[in-house]
Each structure stands twice: as structure tokens, then as C-alpha cells.
C-alpha positions in Angstrom: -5.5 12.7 22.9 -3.1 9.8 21.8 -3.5 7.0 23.4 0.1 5.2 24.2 0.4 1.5 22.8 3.3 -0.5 22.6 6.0 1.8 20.6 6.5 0.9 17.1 10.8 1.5 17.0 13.1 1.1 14.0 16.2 0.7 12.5 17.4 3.4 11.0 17.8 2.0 7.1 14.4 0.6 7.5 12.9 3.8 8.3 14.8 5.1 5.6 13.6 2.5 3.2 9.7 2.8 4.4 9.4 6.5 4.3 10.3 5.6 0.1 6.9 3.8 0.2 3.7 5.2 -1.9 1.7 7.1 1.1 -1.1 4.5 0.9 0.9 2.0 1.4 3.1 3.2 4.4 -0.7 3.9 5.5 -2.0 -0.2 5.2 1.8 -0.8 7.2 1.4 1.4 10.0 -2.0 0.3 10.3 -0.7 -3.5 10.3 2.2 -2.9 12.7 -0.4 -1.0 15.1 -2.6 -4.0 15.0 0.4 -6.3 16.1 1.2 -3.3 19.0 -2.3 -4.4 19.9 -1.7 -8.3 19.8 -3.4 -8.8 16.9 -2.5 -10.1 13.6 -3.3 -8.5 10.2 -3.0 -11.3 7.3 -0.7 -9.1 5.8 2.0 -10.3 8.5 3.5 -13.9 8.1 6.2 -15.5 10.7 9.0 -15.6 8.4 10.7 -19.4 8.8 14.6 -20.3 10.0 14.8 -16.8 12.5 13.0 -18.2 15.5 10.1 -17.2 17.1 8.3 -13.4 17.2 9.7 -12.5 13.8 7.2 -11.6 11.0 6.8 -10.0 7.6 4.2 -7.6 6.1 3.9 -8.4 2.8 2.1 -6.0 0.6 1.0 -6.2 -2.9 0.4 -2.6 -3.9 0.4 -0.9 -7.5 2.2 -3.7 -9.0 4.9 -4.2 -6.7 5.7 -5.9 -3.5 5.9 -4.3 0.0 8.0 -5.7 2.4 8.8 -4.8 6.5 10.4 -7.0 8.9 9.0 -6.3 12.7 10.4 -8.4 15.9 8.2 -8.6 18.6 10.5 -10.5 21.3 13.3 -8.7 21.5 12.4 -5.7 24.0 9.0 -3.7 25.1 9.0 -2.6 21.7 8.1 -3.8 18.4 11.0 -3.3 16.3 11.1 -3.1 12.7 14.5 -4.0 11.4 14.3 -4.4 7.5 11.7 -2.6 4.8 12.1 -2.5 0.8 10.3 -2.4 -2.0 10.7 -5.2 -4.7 9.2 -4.3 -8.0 8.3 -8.0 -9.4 5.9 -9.5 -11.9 5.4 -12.3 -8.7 3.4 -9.9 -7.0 2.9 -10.6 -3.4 5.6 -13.3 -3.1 9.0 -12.7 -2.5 11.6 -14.0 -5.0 13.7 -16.2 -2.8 17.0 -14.6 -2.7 14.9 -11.2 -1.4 13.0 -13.5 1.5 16.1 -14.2 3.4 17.2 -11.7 6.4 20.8 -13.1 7.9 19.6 -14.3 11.6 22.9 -12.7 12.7 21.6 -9.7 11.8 18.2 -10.1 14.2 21.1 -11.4 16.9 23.1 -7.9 16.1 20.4 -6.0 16.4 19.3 -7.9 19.8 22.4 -7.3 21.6 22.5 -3.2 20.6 19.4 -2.9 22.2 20.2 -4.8 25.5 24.0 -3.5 25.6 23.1 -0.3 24.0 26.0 0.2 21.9 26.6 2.8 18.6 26.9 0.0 16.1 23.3 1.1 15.1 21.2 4.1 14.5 17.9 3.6 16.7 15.0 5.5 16.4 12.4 5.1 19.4 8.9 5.1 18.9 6.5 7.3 20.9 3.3 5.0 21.3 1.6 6.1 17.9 3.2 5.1 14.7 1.2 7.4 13.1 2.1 10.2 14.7 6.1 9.4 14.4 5.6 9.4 10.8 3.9 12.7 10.8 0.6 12.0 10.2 -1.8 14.8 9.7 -4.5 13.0 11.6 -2.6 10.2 13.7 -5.1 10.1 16.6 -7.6 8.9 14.1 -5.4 6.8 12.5 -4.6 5.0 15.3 -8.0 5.0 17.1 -9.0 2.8 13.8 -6.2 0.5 13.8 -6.8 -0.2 17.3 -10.5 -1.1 16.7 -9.1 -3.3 13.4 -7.4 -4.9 15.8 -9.7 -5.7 18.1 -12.6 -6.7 15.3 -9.5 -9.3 14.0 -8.9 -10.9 17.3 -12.6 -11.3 18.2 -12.8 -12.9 14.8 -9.8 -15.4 15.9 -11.3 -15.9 19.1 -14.8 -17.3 17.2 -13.4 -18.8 14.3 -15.4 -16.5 12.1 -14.7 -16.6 8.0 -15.6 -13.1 6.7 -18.4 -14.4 4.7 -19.5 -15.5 8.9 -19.3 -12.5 10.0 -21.1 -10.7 7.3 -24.4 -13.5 7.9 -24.0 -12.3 11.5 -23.3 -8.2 11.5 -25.0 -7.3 8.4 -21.7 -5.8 7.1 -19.8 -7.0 3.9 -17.7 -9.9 3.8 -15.8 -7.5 1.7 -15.4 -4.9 4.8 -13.7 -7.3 6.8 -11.5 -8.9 4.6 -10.1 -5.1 4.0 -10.1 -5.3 8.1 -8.0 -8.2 8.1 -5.3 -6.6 5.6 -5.2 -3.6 7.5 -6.5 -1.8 4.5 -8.7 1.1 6.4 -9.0 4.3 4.0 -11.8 3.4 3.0 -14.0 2.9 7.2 -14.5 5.7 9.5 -14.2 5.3 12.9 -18.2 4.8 13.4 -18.6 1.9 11.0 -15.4 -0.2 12.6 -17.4 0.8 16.2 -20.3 -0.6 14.2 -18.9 -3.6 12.9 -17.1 -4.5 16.7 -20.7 -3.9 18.5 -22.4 -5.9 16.1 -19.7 -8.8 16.7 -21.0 -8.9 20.3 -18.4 -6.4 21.7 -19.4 -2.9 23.3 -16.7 0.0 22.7 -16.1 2.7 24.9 -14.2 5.9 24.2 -13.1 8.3 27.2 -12.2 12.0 25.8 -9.9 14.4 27.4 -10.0 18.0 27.0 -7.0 19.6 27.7 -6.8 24.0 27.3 -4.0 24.9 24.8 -2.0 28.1 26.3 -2.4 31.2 24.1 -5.5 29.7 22.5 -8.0 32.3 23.2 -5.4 35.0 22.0 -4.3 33.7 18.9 -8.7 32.9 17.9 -9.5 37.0 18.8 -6.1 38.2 16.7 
């Protein structure tokens, strides 16, 4: 069953923009947004200067090319992401300067459609699992291991632990959660990030829900 997190909303053109994106690395960016639905920070994400407060950017070197989205996390409930693009560049993760500006009138726009609810933008409300709103064969999943990222980043905050730290004290790879920290989970399954969370001194608990499906037991003996 989906669990229901803080929604993950867009802007139209940057949904547009993201769904452009190589599959792997809309996967690392919904993985990263998830983690900062969870209050977490991936080091993907950097507060981007001169647009105040609870404004960050992902920034993904992937395949060559750069990754960018732009997520707001004080203007509503929500975490919005207002800007996404792809910038191929020899510069890798960094932005070339004219690319790393977003008008602050636009974040103010954007602000006052939400509160006023007005037509001058397309909206598109997110449902609780980013995955999921993307169309993600196996969002629940998905999820359930950003979440756990998430938590295995902030305990590592709350101690101060280095990734070569937290390998001396879990057993686990530095290597592991350094691809924690940039939201890079293909490779983990959802035991070995419970692993690495109980071996940081944190217990995890999963409640499951069955819930019948109507028709089920008709459509199995057709």
C-alpha cells in the first residue's frame, strides 16, 4: 500500500522537461525529491543563492551531461518543482552561469498562483508518491526505499558520520552510502537499506495492509 508523504507537485513545463530525462536519471530525482518530502537532504540538492530561503537544486551529472530540477519547499504543503532541463556541457556537474539563474519573480509568480489560485499556470498536484505520478511500474518499492535513504541520511547528519564512519561502524561500504547520499538506489533492495538503518542504531518497522481486490477470484479461475 502507498504510504502518503508530502506530495511532490509541479509546474507544468518542468514536468514536461523532466519526463525528457534518461529513465535512470528521472529514477536518482524522484528518489532525491522523495528524500526532501521526508526532510532529508540528498547531496544532490544545493540551496540555490539570491532566491531566499527553501529553494534548492538537484544537480545531476549523468551520461555526460548535467541534470538540473528546481524544487521549493516553502511555498505551500507541497514540495513544488518549478524548473527542470537538461544541459549537455563538457563542465559536467556545474552549471554554466547564464543556465544557474531562475528569475526570483518567477518563484514570486508561481507563489501567488498557488495562494490566489489563478490560470496563469498549468499545475499538476502530486498524490503522496512521486513515483507512482510518474508511472512507475513498482512505485511502492520505490518509494519505500527513498524513504529509508532518507532516514539513513538524516541519522547520518544527526551523528556527524563521514561514509568511510559509517562503514567502520555498520560493516557496509563507504561506497553504499555515498550512493545513499546521492539518492542513487538501483543498485540496494529494500533489505540491505533496512540493514544498513538497523546497523546505524535505528530499528525499522513496516505495517502491511491487505486489502481484497473485487473480481479477483474471477478473473484467477477464468
Amino acid at each position: 500500500m502507498t504510504r502518503r508523504i508530502r506530495a511532490v507537485s509541479w509546474i507544468q513545463p518542468a514536468l514536461k522537461e523532466f519526463r525528457r530525462f534518461p529513465d535512470q536519471a528521472q529514477m536518482i530525482c524522484l528518489a532525491a525529491l522523495t528524500i526532501a518530502a521526508e526532510c532529508g537532504k540528498s547531496d544532490l540538492a544545493k540551496p540555490m543563492a539570491g532566491l531566499g530561503s527553501g529553494i534548492f537544486e538537484i544537480a545531476l551529472p549523468f551520461d555526460g551531461n548535467a541534470f538540473r530540477v528546481v524544487y521549493a519547499l516553502q511555498m505551500s504543503d507541497e514540495i513544488w518543482v518549478v524548473h527542470a532541463f537538461q544541459k549537455k556541457s563538457k563542465q559536467g556537474a556545474k552549471t554554466p552561469p547564464a543556465r544557474n539563474r531562475l528569475d526570483p519573480g518567477s518563484i514570486e509568480t508561481i507563489e501567488g498562483d498557488i495562494a490566489m489560485k489563478t490560470e496563469k499556470l498549468e499545475l499538476v498536484r502530486g498524490s503522496g508518491n512521486v513515483f507512482a505520478d510518474l508511472g512507475r511500474e513498482q512505485a511502492d518499492v520505490d518509494q519505500l526505499k527513498a524513504i529509508l535513504a532518507a532516514e539513513i541520511i538524516k541519522t547520518l547528519d544527526r551523528a556527524k558520520l563521514t561514509t568511510r564512519a559509517a562503514q567502520e561502524m555498520t560493516g557496509f561500504a563507504a561506497a553504499d552510502f555515498s550512493r545513499v547520499r546521492n539518492a542513487d538506489l538501483g543498485r540496494f533492495t529494500v533489505d540491505r537499506l533496512m540493514g544498513m538503518l538497523n546497523r546505524l542504531g535505528s530499528r525499522v518497522e513496516v505495517k502491511i495492509r491487505v486489502r481484497r481486490v473485487e473480481g479477483l477470484d474471477r478473473r484467477l479461475l477464468a
